[in-house]
N, C-alpha and C positions, 0 to 999 in steps of 0.2 A: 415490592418493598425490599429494603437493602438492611442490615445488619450491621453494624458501624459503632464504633468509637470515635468520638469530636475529641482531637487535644490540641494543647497550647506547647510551645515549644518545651517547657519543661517538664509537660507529659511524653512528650513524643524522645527528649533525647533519652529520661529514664524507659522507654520503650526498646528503645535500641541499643541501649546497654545490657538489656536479657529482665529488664525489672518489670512488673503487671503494668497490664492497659486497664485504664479504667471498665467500667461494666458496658456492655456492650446495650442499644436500644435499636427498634425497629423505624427506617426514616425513609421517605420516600425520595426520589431522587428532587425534588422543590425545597422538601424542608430541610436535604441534608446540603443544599446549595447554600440556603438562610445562612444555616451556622457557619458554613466554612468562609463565609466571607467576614466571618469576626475571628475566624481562629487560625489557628496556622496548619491541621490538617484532618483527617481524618482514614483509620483504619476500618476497611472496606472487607467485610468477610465472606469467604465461598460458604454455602449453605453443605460440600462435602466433611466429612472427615477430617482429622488429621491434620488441623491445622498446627502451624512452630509459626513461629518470628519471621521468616520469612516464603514462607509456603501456606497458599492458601490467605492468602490476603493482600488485598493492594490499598495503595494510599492513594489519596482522594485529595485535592490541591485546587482551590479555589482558582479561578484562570487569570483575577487580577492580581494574583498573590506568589505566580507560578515564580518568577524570576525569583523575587525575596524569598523561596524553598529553595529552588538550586542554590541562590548563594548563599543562604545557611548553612545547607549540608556541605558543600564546598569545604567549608570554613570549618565546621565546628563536627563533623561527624569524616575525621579524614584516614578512618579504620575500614571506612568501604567507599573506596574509589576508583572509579566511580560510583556513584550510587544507585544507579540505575540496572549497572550488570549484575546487585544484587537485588533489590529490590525495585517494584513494580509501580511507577508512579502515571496516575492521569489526570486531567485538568478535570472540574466540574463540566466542560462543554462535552467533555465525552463519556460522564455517568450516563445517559441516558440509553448505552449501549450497554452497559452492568442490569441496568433496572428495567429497560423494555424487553431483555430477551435474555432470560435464566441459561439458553441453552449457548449463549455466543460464544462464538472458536469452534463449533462443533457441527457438523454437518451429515445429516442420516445417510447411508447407502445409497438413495434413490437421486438424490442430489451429486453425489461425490461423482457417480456414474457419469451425468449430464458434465460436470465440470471437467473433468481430465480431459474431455475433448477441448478445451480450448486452452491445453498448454500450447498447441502450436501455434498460437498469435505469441507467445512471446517467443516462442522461437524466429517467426517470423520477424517482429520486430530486430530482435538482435541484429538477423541477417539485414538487415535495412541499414544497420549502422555498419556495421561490418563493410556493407559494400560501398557507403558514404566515406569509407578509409582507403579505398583500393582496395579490399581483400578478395580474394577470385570464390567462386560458389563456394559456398561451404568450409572457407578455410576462416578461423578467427571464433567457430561455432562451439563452444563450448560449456560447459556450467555457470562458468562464474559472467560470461558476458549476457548469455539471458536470463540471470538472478539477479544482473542488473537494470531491467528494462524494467521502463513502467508497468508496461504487463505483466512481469510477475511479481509485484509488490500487490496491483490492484486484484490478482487471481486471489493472491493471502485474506486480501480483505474480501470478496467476494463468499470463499470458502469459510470466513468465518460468519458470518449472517447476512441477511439483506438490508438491512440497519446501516451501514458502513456509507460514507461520505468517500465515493469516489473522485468528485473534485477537489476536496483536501487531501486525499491519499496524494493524488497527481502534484498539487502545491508543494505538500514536505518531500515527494520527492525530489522533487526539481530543487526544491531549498536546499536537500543535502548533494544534490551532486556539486550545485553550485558552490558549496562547501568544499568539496572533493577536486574543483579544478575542474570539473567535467568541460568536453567539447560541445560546443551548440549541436544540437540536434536536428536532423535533417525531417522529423516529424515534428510538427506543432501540437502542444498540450492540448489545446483546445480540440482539436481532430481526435484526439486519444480521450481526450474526456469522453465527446459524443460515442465514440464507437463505442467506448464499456459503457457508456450509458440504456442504450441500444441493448448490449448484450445484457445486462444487468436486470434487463425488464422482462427479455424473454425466458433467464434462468429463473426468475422470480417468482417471474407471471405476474407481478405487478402492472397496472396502467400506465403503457408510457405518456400519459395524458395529452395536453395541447402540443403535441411535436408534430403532426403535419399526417399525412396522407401515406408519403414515402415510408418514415420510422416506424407507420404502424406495419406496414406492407411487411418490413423486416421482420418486424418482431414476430409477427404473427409467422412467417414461413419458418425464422427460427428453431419456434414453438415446434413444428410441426417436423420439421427435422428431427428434432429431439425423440419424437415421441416414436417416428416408421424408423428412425438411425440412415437415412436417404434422403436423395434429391430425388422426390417424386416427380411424374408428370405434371400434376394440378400446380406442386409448386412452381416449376419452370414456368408456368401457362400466365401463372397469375404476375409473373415478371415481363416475361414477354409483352402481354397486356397492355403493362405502364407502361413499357420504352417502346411506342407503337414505330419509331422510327430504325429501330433493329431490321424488322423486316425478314424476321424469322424464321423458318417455320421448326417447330416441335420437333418433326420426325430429321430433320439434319444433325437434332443434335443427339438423338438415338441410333443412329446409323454407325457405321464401323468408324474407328476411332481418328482415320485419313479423313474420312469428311468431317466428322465431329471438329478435327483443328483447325481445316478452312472453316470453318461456320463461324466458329469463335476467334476466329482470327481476323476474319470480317467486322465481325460483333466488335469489339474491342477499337478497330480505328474509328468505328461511327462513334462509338463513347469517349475516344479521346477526344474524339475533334467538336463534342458535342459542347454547346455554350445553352443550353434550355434547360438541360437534365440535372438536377441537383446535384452538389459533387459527393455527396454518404452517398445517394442511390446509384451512382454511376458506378462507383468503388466496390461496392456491392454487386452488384450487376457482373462485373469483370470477375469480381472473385469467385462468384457462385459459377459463371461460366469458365471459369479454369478447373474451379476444383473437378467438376464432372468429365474434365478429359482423361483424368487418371485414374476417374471415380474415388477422387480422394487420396490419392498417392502424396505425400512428399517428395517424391524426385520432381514432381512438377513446379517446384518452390523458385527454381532460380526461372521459369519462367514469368510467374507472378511479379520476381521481383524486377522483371526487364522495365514494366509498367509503372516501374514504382513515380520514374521523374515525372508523368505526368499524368496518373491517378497515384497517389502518394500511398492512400487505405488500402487500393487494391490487392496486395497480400497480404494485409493485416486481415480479410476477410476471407480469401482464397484460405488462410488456414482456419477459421475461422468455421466454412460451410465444409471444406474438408474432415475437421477435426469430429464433427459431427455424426458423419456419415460410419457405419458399423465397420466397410471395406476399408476404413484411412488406414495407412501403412506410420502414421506420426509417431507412437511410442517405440518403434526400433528402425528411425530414419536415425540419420547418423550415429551409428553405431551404440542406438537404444537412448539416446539422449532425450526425448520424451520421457522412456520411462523414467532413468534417473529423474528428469526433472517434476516429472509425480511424487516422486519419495521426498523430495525436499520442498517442494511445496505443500502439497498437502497435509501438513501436520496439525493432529488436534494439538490446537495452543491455547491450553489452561488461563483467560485471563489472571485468576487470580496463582499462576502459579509461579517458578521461578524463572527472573529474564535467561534470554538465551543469546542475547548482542549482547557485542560489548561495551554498547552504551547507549539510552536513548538520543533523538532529534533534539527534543527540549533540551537536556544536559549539555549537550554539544553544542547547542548553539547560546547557551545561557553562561556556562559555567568555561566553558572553552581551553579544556584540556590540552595539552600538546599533541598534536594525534601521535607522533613519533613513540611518544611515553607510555602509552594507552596498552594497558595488556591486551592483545588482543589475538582471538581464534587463529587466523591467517596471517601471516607474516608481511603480506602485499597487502592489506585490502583491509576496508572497518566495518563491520556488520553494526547497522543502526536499527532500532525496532523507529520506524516513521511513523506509525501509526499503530494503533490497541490490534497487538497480533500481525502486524505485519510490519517484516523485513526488508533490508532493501545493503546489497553489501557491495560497494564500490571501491575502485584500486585508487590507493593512496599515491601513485604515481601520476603525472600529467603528463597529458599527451606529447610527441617530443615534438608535434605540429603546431602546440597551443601560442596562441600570438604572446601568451602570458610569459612564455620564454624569454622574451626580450626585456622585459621589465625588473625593477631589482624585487626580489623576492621579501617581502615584508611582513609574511606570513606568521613569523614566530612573536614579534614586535606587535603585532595587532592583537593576537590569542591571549599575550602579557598583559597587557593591555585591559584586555576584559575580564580576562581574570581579577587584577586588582581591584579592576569597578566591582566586579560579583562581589568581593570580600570585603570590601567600604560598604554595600546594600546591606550584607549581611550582619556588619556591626553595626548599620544605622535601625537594621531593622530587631535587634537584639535590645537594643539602648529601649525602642520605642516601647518593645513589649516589655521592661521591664517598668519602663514609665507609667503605661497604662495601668498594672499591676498595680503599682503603689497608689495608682491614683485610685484604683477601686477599693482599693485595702482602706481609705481615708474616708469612705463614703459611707452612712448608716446603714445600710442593704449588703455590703461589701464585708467580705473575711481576710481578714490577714492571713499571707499566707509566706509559710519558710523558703529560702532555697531558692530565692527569683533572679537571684545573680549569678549564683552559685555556677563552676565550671561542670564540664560535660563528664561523667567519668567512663574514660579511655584509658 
């Protein structure tokens, strides 16, 4: 059950002028949908302490109703602009992440452990683009290019509950780079959905249900990784297994680390070449057989990523069975950029606390700021919250390769553009509710009421 206030626009602007919310009622996330699709919003409160006007409560935006709020607020509340960098807005499709799990954003010790091992898939990832630019091992490797990968947008949402829609994470992100100018990507979403899917099942422990023979295989050794912090023998055994065309044996790849590389260097062109072998289970396959040459080492990265043109996943897992393993060397490979990238990813993030971008998806793509204008953290780059508790911060710059170069830039003229549509919705939809008002004021069941034209005071 959720805590909540339902208002109408003229509750909600004396709210944000410092004036009382009406009284608060107990709603469950069904019945507080009902309302919000006749009102215009509703304040959502943390069952903590301490709540103010903008701490410890987020507003609650019916999803057919989402545009007609940004362009509201746009327009008639222009003392917080953006409105997002102050205050915490979510559609009704994503209350059910407020009201199925009291404790979401927040992750016990036992969990946090299991997760830091796979900050190295987004390091990996980065390095995948990085080398899709020409950049030589390790150079291009830094904070802001892997706080730009899917992977670590979908880590945020992972570490804030199991609840979290990883293929929408993957959507709004792609939505925002596509915003941003971004270059095509040399990974396909779809491949990246599966693989956090995959992972998401074995951090969980949830059923990764009807997905096949192979997905369970993973999940399940996953599991088991997690639990020894090793590539055991049973596990290897039970891979071997499936790929009976490896042609393996066990003890080559326990032997001193010369023949361990022939083994796996074997291993890897039967899987390239392989057309039978599913491509998750191949990619996997390669990576758990790299990660065991270093016993988990990150110096062994620019090998995995040799493989990448044609096992594309095969580092994304090689960090993946590495990151796991107790011996990985991943939080002080280059120069501790794992660790940094724990501190900034794993942050408990208060849904109902105060935003930390400087600006949400929804806003930015509804309300369409000038990015130029935007106050914002980094002077290069726009940190967006894409999703409840996860970030995603991309350079405002485009690439100097992008084919977009050639074309006249028409990017300010289009932002204008939707700008004024948001502030026509916003007066059309200002007009409506006062219509409606009056109309209920006329009706026997209906109260009149003062103040339904009246301006905002600012």
């Amino acid at each position: 059950m959720l805590e909540a206030t339902v208002l109408d626009t003229d509750d909600f602007l004396r709210w944000i002028a410092g004036g009382p919310a009406a009284d608060r009622h107990r709603h469950s996330a069904a019945s507080l949908r009902k309302s919000l699709a006749e009102r215009f919003c509703a304040i959502v409160y943390t069952s903590e302490e301490g709540v103010t006007a903008d701490k410890g409560v987020a507003l609650v935006v019916d999803e057919a109703r989402y545009r007609d709020f940004f362009a509201f607020v746009s327009t008639y509340v222009t003392e917080y602009t953006p409105f997002t960098a102050y205050y915490r807005v979510l559609s009704t499709g994503h209350l059910d992440l407020l009201d199925a799990d009291p404790d979401f954003g927040f992750v016990d010790e036992r969990q946090f452990r299991r997760l830091i091992g796979f900050t190295g898939v987004a390091i990996a990832e980065a390095a995948i683009y990085m080398q899709g630019r020409g950049y030589d091992e390790g150079k291009g490797l830094n904070v802001s290019t892997v706080m730009a990968s899917y992977s670590a947008a979908v880590l945020q949402g992972l570490f804030a509950g199991p609840a979290v829609d990883i293929a929408e994470i993957g959507r709004r992100w792609a939505g925002f780079r596509s915003i941003m100018g971004g270059e095509r990507l040399s990974l396909p979403p779809e491949r990246l959905d599966r693989f956090w899917e995959v992972v998401r099942a074995a951090f969980y422990s949830s059923d990764p249900g009807a997905r096949g023979e192979d997905r369970e295989l993973i999940v399940r050794n996953l599991r088991r990784a997690f639990d020894t912090g090793r590539v055991d023998d049973e596990l290897l055994f039970e891979f071997l297994e499936r790929v009976p065309e490896l042609n393996l044996k066990l003890s080559r790849l326990r032997g001193p680390r010369e023949e361990r590389a022939r083994a796996i260097r074997e291993a890897v062109g039967v899987l390239s070449d392989s057309q039978r072998i599913e491509g998750d289970l191949r990619d996997a396959v390669v990576g758990l057989l790299l990660s065991i040459l270093g016993d988990g080492s990150f110096k062994f990265l620019s090998l995995a990523l040799s493989t990448a043109s044609v096992l594309p996943m095969a580092p994304m897992w090689f960090a993946a069975w590495s990151g796991v393993q107790r011996s990985t060397d991943m939080m002080t490979f280059n120069n501790c950029l794992g660790r940094r990238l724990v501190r900034d990813l794993y942050v408990n993030k208060d849904p109902f606390g105060v935003p930390v971008d400087d600006i949400s998806l929804d806003e930015l793509q509804i309300a369409a700021p000038h990015l130029e204008a935007l106050p914002r953290a980094f002077p290069n780059s726009l940190s967006v919250e894409i999703y409840p508790n996860v970030s995603s911060r991309q350079s405002l710059q485009k690439p100097a390769n992008s084919a977009t170069q050639t074309l006249p830039d028409l990017t300010g003229e289009v932002l204008e553009l939707r700008r004024l549509l948001a502030q026509s919705s916003a007066v059309l939809a200002k007009i409506e509710d006062v219509t409606v008002q009056r109309t209920s004021a006329r009706t026997p069941s209906g109260s009149t009421r003062s103040g339904g034209g009246r301006k905002p005071r600012f």
